[in-house]
N, C-alpha and C positions, 0 to 999 in steps of 0.2 A: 723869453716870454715865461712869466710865474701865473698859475692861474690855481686858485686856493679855494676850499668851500668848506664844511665841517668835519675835519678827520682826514680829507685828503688834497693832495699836492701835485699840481703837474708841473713839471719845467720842460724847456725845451727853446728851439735855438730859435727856432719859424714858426708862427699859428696864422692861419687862416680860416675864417668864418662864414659859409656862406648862407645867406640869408633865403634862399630860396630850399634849399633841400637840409638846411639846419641841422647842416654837418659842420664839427672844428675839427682842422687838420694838424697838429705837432708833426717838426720832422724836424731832424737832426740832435744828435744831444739829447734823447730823450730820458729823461727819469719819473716814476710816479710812484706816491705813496700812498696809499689807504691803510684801515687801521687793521687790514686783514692781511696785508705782506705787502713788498716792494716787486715790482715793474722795471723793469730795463728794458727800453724800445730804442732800439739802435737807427733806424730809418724813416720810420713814421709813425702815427698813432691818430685813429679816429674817434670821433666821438659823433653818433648821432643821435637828436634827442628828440622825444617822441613817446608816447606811451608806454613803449618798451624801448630802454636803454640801446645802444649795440655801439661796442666797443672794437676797433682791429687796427690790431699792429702789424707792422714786417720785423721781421728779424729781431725776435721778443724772446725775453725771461722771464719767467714771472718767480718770485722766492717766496716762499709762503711756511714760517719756523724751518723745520728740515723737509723741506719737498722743494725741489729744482723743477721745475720744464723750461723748455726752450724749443722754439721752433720758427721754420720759416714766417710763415703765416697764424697768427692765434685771432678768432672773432669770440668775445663775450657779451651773449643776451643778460638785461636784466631786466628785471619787474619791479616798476618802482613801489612801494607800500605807502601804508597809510602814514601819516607823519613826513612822508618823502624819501625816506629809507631807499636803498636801492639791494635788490637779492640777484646773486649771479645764479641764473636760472638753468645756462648751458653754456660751455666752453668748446672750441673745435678750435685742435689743432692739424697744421698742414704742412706736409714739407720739412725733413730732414726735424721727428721730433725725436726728444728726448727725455725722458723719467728720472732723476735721481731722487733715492730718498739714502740713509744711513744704510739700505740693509739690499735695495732694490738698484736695479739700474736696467732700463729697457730703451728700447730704439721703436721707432713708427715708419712710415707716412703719413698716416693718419691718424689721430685721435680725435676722442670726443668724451665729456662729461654732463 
């Protein structure tokens, strides 16, 4: 399953869409690209759509130039804007995280941005 819109890319092996709670479900094989960094979602990836965005994967990477995370659990809010833009407004991560930058490198269970 490819599912494409201005700037970003999901692929993935499974989607399912359910029309009453207007969640799309990716699972297996997941990759995605936006023009802000690349996503690796190994198990799943949500999308539910609604005023505000909210994004959640399992067992996710996100690479953004030199910054790694990676954790069990990552949910991302967004705010859609004017024009349709979307702003990641807050990220939480859950479950075995982890930080890499060039210079850093930290461990969690918890985070958030």
């Amino acid at each position: 399953m490819r599912l494409q819109s201005a700037g970003r890319t999901v692929t993935g092996d499974h989607a399912i869409y359910d029309l009453d709670t207007r969640v799309l479900k990716f699972t297996g094989g997941i990759w995605a690209s936006t023009p802000t960094g690349e996503v690796d979602r190994r198990d799943s990836l949500e999308y539910q759509d609604g005023p505000r965005l909210r994004s959640r994967a399992a067992n996710a990477t996100v690479v953004q130039t030199d910054r790694r995370v990676r954790a069990d659990t990552m949910t991302g809010h967004f705010q859609r804007q004017a024009g349709g833009k979307l702003d990641l407004v807050r990220l939480e991560a859950d479950g075995n995280v982890e930080l890499k930058t060039p210079d850093t490198y930290a461990t969690s269970n918890k985070g958030g941005l």
